[in-house]
C-alpha positions in Angstrom: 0.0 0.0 0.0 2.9 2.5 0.6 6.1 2.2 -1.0 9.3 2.1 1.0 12.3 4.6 0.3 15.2 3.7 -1.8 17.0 0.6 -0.3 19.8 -1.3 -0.9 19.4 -5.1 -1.4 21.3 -6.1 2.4 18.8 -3.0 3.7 15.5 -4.5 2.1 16.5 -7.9 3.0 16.5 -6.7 6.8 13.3 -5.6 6.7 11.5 -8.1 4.7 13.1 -10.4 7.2 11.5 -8.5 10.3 8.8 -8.2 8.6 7.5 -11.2 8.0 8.5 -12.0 11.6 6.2 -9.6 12.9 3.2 -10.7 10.5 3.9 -14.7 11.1 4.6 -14.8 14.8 4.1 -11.7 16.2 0.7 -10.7 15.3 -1.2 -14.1 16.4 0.2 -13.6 20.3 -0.2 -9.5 20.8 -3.8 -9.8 21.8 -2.8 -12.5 24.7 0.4 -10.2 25.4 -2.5 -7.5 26.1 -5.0 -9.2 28.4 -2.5 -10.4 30.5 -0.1 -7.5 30.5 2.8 -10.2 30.0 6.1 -9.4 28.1 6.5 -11.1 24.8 8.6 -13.6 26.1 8.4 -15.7 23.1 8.4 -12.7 20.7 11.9 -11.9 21.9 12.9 -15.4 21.5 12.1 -15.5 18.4 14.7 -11.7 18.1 17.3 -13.5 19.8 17.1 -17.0 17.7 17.2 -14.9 14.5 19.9 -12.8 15.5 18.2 -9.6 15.8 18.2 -8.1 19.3 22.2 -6.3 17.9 20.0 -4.5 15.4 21.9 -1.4 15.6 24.9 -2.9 17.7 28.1 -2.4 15.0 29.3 -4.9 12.9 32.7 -5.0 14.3 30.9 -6.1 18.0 28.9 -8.9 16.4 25.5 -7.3 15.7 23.7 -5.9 12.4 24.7 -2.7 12.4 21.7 -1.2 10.7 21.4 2.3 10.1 18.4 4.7 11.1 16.1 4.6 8.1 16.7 0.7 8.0 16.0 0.7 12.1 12.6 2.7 12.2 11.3 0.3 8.9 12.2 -2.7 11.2 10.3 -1.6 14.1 7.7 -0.3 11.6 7.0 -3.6 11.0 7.7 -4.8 14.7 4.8 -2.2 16.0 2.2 -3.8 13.3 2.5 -7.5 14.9 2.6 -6.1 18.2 3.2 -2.9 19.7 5.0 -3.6 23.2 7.5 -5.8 21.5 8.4 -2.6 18.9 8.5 -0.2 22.4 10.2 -2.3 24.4 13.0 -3.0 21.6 13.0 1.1 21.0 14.5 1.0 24.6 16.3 -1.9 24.3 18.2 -0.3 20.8 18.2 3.2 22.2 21.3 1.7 25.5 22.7 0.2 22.7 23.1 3.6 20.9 24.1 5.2 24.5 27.1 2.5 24.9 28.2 3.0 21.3 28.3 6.8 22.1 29.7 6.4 25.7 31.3 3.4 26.5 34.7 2.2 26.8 36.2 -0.6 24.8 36.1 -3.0 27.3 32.5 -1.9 28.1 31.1 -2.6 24.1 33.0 -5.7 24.0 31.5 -6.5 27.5 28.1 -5.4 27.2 27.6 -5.6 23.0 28.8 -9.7 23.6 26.2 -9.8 26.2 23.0 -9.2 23.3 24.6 -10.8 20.9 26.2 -13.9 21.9 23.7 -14.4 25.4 20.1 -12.8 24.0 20.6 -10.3 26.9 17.8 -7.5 27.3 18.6 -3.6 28.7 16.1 -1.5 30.1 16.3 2.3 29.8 15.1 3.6 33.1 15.4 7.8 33.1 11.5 8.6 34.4 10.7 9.5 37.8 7.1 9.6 39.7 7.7 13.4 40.9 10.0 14.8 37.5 8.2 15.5 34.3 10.2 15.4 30.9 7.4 18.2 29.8 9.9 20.9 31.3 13.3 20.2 32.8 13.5 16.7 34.5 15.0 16.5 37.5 16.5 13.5 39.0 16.2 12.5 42.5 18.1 9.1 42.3 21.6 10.0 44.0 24.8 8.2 43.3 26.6 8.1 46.4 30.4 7.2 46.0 31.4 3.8 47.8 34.4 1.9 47.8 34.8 1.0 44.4 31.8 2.5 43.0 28.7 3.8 44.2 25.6 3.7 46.2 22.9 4.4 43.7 18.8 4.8 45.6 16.1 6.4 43.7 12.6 4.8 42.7 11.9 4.8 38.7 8.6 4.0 37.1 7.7 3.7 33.4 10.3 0.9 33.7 9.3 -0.5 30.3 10.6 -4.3 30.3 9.7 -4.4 33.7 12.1 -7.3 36.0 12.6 -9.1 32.7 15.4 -6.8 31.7 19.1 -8.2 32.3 20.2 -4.8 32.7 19.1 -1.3 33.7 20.5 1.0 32.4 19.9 4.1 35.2 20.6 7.5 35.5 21.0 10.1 38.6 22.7 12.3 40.2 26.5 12.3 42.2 25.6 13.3 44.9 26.9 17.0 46.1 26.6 18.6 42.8 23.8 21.1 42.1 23.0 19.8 38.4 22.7 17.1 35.3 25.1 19.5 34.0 27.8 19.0 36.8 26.5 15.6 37.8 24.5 13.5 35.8 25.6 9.7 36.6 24.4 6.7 34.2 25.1 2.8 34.9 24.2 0.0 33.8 23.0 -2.5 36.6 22.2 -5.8 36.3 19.3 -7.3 37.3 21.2 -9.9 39.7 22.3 -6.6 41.7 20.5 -6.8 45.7 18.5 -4.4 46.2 15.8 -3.9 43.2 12.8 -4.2 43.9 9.7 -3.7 41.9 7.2 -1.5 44.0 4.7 -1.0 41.7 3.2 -3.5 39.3 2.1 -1.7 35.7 -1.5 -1.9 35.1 -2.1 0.9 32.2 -5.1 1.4 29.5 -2.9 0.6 26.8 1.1 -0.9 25.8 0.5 -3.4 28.5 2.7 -5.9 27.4 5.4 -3.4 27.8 5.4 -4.5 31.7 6.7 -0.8 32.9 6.7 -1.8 36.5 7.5 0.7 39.2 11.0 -0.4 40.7 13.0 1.1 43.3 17.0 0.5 42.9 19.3 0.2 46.6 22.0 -1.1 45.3 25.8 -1.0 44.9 27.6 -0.3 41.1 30.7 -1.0 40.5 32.8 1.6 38.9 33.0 -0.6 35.7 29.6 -0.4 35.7 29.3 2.9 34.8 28.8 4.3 31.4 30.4 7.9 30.6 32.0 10.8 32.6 29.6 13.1 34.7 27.0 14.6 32.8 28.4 13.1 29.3 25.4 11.8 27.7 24.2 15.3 28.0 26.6 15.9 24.5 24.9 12.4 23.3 22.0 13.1 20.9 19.1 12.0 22.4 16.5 12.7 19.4 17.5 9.2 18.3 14.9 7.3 20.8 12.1 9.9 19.5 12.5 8.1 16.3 11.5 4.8 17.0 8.6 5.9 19.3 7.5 7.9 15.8 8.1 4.8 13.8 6.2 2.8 16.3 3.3 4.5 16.6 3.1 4.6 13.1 3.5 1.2 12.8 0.2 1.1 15.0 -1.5 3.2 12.8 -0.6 1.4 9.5 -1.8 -1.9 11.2 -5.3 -0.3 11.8 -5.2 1.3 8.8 -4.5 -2.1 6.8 -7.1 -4.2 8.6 -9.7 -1.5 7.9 -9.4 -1.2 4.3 -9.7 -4.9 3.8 -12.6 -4.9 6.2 -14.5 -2.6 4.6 -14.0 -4.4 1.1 -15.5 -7.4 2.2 -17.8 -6.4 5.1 -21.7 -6.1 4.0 -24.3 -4.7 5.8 -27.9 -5.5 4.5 -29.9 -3.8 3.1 -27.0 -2.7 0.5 -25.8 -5.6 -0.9 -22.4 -3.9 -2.1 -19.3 -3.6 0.8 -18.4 -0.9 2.9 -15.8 0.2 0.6 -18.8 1.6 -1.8 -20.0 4.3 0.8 -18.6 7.6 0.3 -18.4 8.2 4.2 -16.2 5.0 4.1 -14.2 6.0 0.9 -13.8 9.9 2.2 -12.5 8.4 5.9 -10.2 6.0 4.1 -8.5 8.7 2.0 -7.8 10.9 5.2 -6.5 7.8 6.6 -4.2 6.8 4.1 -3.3 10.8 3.3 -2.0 11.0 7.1 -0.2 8.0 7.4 1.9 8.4 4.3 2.8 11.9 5.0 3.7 10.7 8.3 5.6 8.2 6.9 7.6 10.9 4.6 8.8 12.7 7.6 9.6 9.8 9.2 11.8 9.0 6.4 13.4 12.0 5.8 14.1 12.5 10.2 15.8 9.1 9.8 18.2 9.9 7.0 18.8 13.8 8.7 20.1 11.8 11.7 22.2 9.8 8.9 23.6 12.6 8.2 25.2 13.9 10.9 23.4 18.2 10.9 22.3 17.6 14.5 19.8 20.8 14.5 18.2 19.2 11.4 17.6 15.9 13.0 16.6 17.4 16.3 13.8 19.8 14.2 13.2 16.4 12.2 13.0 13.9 14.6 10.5 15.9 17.3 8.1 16.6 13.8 8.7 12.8 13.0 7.8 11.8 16.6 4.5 14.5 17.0 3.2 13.5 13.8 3.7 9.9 13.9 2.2 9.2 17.3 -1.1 12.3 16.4 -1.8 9.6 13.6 -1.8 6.5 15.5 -4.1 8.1 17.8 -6.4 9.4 15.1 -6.1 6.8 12.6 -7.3 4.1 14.9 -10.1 6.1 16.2 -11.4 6.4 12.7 -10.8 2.3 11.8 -13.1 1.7 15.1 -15.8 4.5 13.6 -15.8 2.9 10.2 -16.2 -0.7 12.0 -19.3 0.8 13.6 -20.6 -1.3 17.0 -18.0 -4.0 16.3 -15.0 -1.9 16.3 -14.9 -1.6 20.0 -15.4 -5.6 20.7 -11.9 -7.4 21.6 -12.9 -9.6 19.2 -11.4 -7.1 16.7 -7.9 -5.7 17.2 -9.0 -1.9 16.6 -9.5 -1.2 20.4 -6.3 -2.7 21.3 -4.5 -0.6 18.7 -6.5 2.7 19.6 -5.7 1.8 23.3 -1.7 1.4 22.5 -2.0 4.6 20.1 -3.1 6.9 23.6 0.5 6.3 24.7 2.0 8.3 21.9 1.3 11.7 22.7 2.6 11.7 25.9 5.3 9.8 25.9 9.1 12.2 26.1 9.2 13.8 24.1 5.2 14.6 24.8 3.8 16.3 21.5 3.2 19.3 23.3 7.1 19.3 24.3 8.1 18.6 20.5 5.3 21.3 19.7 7.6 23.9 21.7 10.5 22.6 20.3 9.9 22.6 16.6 8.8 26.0 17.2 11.5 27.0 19.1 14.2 25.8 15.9 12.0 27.4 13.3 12.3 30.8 15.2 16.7 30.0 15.2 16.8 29.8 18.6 18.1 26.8 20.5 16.1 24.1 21.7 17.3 20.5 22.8 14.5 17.1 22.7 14.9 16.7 26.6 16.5 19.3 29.1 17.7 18.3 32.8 18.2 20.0 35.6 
């Protein structure tokens, strides 16, 4: 229905591969995933058996190495078999990107042989139940230094992966310094560390197979265990993980979008004896459809190749219009597949009302539209504007 950008024949490969993944295995489970708010334990299996959990890892560490555009057509097609498995890999990817960026030699060869050779799974765990990313977040999890390391206490929620992740990937504070700036801290801790505990047990409207437990960390990290200098992923560009939220939400949105069209060519209602597909309120609704998502598509495309290449302005301006669009369509294109599907659209029998459900996560998930509003705003008026800000 819409055609991919220019690919090469290893880049199209990729995603066919994913693709049919997704539509094979992934699909049939995401409506159990759902009513139980369970991870997709087999889903990610299936990742690790086929070699795909190094998506984005470099070559020269063992993984795929895919680039951007290739990434967000991957978990594209990941978010149309089942949306927690694309978010959940989003955070997953996104540590990977943070220890290519950060990391020291022995920490990719440590942490990159971990996901490739033993199917590990990283959680990114940055949210806080009294911070907000809307304005500047600030952190009230404390590194305190220890022999060999540090102390780190702080309770994070949103923890998407939930206690299924191998390692958390945390940030905070050192403590005695007065910002992120001066201060901010990140580590990876495994999930073996005393000390964790889940506090919180995630029980949302929608992405419920996402697991994003509420988990308080008390525990000691050794100094090896920490990724970058103070306050060095603050120079890391963090509109990256905006892209795969846009790309999943999309993903949502095409799924809807697909099963709608091919319901309304074969669904008849009597008295007419001619399908949906023949009303001009269904063929009007269907063009809106279709006109959003491929324009949302386009900007996702061209926010993946800006981050290609390199103009970091362009791909911040790019990637938060990329993430508000994408996730504004899920929301409204599913809402329309359930209006055309009349009564039936909002039975679980259908999928609609699952998708519309994981959709209502996009918009406020960081950066929330109303934060990428500000900040596409703020770039088109030249002055300077960053995805997230801490404190």
């Amino acid at each position: 229905m819409f055609s991919l950008p220019p690919l090469s024949p290893e880049q199209h490969a990729l995603v066919e591969k994913v693709a049919a993944l997704s539509r094979e295995r992934f699909a049939p489970r995401a409506a159990r995933y759902d009513a139980e708010s369970i991870l997709p334990t087999e889903n990610y299996q299936d990742l690790r058996d086929r070699g795909l959990l190094g998506l984005i890892i470099p070559k020269e560490y063992g993984g795929l190495g895919a680039d951007p555009l290739t990434y967000v057509l991957c978990l594209l097609e990941i978010a149309k078999g089942c949306s927690a498995t694309a978010l959940t890999f989003n955070m997953h990817s996104t540590v990977t990107t943070f220890i290519s960026a950060l990391g020291t030699e022995e920490q990719k060869q440590r942490y990159f042989g971990e996901v490739v050779r033993n199917g590990r799974l990283i959680a990114s765990i940055t949210s806080e139940p009294e911070s907000s990313f809307r304005d500047k977040l600030i952190l009230q999890t404390v590194f305190r230094p220890a022999s060999g390391g540090y102390h780190v206490s702080g309770l994070k929620h949103f923890c998407s992966l939930g206690d299924s992740a191998d390692y958390y990937f945390v940030s905070g504070i050192l403590e005695g310094s007065s910002s992120a700036r001066e201060g901010l801290l990140t580590a990876l801790i495994p999930r073996t560390a005393t000390g964790i505990k889940v506090e919180g047990i995630w029980n949302a409207t929608g992405m419920r197979g996402t697991i994003s437990h509420t988990i308080r960390y008390d525990s000691f990290v050794d100094r090896s265990e920490i990724i970058g200098a103070p306050a060095q992923l603050l120079t890391v560009d963090l509109s990256g993980f905006a892209l795969g939220y846009a790309a999943t939400y999309l993903g949502i949105g095409e799924a809807a979008f697909d099963f709608i069209v091919e319901y309304s060519k074969t669904k008849t209602f009597k008295p007419s004896n001619e399908p949906l597909s023949h009303h001009p309120v269904t063929q009007r609704t269907i063009a809106e459809m279709g006109t959003a998502i491929r324009a949302a598509r386009l900007l996702l495309f061209d926010a993946a190749r800006a981050k290609m290449e390199g103009d970091k302005d362009a791909a911040t301006l790019a990637a938060n219009q990329a993430k508000y669009l994408c996730a504004e369509v899920g929301v409204t294109v599913t809402e329309k597949a359930i209006r055309l599907a009349g009564g039936r659209g909002i039975l679980k029998e259908l999928p609609l009302e699952r998708w519309h459900r994981d959709a209502l996560a996009g918009p406020v998930m960081p950066p929330t539209n109303d934060r990428c509003l500000e900040t596409i705003g703020k770039l088109l008026c030249g002055l300077k504007a960053a995805t997230l800000e801490f404190q």
